[in-house]
Backbone as JSON Lines, residues from 0, in Angstrom:
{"i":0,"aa":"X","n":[16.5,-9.85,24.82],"ca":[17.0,-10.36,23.55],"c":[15.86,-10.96,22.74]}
{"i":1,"aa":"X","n":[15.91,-10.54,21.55],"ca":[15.01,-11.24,20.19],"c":[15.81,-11.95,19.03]}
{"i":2,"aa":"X","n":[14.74,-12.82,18.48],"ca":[15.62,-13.25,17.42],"c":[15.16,-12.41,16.32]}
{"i":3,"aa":"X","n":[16.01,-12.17,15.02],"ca":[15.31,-11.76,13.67],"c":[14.99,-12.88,13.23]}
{"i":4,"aa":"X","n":[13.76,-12.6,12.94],"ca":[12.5,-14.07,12.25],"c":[13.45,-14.19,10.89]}
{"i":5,"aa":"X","n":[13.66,-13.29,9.76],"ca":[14.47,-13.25,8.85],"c":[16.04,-14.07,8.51]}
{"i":6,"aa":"X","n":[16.45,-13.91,9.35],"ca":[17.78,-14.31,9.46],"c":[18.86,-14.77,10.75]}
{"i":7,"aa":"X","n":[17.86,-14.87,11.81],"ca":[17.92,-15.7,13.05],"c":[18.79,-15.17,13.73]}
{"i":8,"aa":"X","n":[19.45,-13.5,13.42],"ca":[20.71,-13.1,14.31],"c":[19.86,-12.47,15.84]}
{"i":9,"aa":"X","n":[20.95,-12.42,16.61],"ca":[20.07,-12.41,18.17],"c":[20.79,-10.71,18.11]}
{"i":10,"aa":"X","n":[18.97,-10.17,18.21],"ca":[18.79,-8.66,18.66],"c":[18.67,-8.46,19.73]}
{"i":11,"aa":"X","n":[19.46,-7.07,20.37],"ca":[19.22,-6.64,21.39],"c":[18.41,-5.25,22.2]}
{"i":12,"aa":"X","n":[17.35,-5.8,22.43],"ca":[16.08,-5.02,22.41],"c":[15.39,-4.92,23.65]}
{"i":13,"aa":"X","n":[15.5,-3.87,24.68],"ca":[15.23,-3.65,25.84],"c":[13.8,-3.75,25.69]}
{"i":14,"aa":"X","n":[12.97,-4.59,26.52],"ca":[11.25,-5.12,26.48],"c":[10.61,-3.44,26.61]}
{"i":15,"aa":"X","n":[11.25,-2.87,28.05],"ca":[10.71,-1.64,28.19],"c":[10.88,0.09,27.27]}
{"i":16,"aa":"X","n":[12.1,-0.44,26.17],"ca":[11.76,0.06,25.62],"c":[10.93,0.54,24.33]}
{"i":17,"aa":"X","n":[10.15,-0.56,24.05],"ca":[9.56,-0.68,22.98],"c":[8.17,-0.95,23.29]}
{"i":18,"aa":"X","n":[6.93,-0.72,22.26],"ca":[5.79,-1.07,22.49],"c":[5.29,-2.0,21.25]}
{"i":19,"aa":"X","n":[4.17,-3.04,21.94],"ca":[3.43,-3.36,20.68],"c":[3.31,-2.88,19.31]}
{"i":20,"aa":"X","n":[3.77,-3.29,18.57],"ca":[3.59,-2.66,17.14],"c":[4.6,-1.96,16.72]}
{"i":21,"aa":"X","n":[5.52,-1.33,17.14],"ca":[6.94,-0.58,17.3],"c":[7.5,-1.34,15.88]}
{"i":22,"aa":"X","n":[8.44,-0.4,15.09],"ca":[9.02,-0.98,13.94],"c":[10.53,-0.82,14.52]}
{"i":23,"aa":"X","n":[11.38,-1.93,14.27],"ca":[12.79,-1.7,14.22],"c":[13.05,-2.67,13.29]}
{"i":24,"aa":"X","n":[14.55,-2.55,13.19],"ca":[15.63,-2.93,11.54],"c":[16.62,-3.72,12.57]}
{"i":25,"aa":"X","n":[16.85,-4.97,11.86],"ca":[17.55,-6.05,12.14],"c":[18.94,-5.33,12.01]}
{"i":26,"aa":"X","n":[19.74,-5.36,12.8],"ca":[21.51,-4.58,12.31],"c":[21.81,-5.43,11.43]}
{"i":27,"aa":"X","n":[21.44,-6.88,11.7],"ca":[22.83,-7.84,10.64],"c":[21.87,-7.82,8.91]}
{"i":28,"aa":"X","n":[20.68,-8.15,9.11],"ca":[20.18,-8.28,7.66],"c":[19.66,-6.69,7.24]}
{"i":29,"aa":"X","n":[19.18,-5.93,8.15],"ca":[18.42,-5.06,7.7],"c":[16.7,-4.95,7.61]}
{"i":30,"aa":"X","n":[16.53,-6.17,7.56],"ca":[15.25,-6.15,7.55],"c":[14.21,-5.29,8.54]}
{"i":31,"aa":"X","n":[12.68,-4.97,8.15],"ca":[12.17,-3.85,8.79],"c":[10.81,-5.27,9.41]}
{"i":32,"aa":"X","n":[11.63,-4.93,11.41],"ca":[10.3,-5.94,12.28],"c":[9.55,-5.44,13.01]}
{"i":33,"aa":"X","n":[8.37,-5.26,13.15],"ca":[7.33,-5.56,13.93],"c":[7.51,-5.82,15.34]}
{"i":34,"aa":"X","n":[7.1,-5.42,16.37],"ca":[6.95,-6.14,17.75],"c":[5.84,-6.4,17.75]}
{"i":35,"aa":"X","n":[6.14,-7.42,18.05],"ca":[4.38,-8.31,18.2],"c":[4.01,-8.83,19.45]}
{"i":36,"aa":"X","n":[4.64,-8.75,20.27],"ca":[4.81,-9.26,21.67],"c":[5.71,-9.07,22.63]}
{"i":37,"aa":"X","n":[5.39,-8.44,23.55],"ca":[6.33,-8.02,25.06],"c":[6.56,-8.97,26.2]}
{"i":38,"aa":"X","n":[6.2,-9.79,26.3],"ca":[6.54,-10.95,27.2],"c":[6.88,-12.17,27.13]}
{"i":39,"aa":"X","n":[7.28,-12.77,26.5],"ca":[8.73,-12.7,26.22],"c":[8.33,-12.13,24.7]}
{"i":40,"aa":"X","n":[9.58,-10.95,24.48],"ca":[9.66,-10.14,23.21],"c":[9.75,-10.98,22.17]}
{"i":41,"aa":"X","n":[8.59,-10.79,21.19],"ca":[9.05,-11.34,19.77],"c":[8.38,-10.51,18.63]}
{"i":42,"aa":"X","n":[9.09,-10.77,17.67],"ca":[9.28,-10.16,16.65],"c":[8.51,-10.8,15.51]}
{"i":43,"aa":"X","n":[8.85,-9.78,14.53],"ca":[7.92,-10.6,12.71],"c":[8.06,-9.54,12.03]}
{"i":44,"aa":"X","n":[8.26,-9.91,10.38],"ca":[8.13,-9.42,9.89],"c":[7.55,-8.56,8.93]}
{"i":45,"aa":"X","n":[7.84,-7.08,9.36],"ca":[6.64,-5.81,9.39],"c":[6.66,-6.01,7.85]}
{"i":46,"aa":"X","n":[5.28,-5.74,7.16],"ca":[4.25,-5.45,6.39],"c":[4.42,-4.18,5.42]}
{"i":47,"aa":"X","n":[4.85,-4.71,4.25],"ca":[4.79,-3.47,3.68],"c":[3.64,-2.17,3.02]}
{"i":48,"aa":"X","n":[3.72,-1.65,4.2],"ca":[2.02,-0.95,4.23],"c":[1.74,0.56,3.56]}
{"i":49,"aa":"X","n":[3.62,0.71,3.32],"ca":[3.17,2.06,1.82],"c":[3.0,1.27,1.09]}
{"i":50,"aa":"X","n":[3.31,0.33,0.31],"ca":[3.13,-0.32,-1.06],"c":[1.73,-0.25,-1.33]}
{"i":51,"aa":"X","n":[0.87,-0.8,-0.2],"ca":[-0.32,-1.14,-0.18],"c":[-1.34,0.24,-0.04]}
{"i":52,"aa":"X","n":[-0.71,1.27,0.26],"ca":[-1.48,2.17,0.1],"c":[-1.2,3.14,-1.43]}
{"i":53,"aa":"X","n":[0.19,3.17,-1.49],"ca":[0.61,3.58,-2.93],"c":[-0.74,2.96,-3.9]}
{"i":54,"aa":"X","n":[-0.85,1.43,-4.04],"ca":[-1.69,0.57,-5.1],"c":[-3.12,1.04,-4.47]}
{"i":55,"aa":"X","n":[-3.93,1.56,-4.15],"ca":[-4.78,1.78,-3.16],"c":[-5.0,3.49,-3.9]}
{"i":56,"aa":"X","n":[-4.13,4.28,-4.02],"ca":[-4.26,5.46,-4.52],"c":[-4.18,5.38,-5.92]}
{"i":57,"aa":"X","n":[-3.9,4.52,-6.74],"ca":[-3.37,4.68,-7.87],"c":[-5.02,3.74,-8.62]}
{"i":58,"aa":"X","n":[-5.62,2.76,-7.78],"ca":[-6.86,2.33,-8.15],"c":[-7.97,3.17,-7.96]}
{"i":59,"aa":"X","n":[-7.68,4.15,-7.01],"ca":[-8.92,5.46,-6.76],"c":[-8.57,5.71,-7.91]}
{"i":60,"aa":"X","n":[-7.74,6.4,-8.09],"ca":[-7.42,7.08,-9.29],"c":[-8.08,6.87,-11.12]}
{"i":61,"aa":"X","n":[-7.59,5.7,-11.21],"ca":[-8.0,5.03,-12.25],"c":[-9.8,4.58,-11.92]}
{"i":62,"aa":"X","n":[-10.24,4.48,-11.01],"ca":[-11.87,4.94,-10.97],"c":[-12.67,5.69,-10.76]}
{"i":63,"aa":"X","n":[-11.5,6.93,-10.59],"ca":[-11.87,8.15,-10.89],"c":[-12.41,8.48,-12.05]}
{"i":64,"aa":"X","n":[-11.22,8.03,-12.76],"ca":[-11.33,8.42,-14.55],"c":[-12.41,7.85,-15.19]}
{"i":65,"aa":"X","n":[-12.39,6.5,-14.82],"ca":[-13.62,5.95,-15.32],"c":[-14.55,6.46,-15.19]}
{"i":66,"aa":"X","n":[-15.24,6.64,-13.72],"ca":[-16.22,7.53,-13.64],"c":[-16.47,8.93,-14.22]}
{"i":67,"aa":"X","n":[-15.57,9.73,-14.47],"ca":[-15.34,10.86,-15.36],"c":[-16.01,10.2,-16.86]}
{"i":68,"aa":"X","n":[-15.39,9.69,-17.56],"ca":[-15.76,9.2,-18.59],"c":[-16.73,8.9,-19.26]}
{"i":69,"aa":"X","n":[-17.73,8.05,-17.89],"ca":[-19.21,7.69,-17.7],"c":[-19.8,8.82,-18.03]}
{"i":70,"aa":"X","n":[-19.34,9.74,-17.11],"ca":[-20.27,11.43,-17.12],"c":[-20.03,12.33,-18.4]}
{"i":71,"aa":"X","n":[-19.05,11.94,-19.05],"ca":[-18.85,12.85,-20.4],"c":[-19.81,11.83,-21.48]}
{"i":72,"aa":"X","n":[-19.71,10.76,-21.72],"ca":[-20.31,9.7,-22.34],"c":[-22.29,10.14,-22.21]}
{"i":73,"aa":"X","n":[-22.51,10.24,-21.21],"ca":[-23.99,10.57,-20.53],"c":[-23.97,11.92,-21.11]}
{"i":74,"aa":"X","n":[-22.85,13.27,-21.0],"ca":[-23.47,14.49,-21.38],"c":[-23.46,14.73,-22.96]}
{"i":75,"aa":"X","n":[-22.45,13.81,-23.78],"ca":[-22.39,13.79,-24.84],"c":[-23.91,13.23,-25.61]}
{"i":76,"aa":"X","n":[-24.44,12.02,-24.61],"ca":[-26.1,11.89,-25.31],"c":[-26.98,12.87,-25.02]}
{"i":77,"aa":"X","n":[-26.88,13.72,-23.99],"ca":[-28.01,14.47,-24.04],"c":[-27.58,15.58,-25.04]}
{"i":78,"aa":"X","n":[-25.98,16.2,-25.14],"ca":[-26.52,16.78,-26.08],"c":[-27.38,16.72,-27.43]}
{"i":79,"aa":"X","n":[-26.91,15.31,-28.2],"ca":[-27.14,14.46,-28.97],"c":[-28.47,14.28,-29.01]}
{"i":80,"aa":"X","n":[-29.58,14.34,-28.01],"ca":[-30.84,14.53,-27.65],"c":[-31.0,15.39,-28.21]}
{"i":81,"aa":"X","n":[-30.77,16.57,-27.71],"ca":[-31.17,18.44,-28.0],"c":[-30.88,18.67,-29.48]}
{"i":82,"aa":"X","n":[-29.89,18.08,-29.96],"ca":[-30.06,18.3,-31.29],"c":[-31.32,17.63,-32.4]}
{"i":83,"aa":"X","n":[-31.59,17.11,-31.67],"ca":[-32.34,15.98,-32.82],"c":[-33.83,16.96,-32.64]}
């Protein structure tokens, strides 16, 4: 038995079946936990780690462009060179 850190209802969660790091969902709140520990089993609450990669792709992204920009900015002076 575990508690949900969230909402304190008592889960029932066989030690051997789960490992370190393992994600399960609270039945009564829903919430998404973490195993963080097998002897005596305890729990926490898991990390929202698409979010963090979603924001993570979306900042490549946007310094992508920038960098694009840099390089059109740079080929636009040399042409600007060649003409003169």
């Amino acid at each position: 038995m575990a508690t949900c850190p969230e909402c304190d209802a008592e889960i029932e969660v066989d030690e051997y079946d789960v490992d370190k790091g393992d994600l399960i969902s609270c039945p009564d709140c829903g919430s998404n936990l973490e195993v963080t520990g097998l002897s005596p089993l305890e729990l926490d609450i898991a990390g929202d780690d698409d979010d963090d990669d979603d924001e993570e792709e979306e900042e490549a992204v946007v310094e992508g462009e920038a960098e694009d920009l840099d390089i059109e900015d740079e080929e636009a002076e040399e042409e600007e060179d060649w003409d003169e």
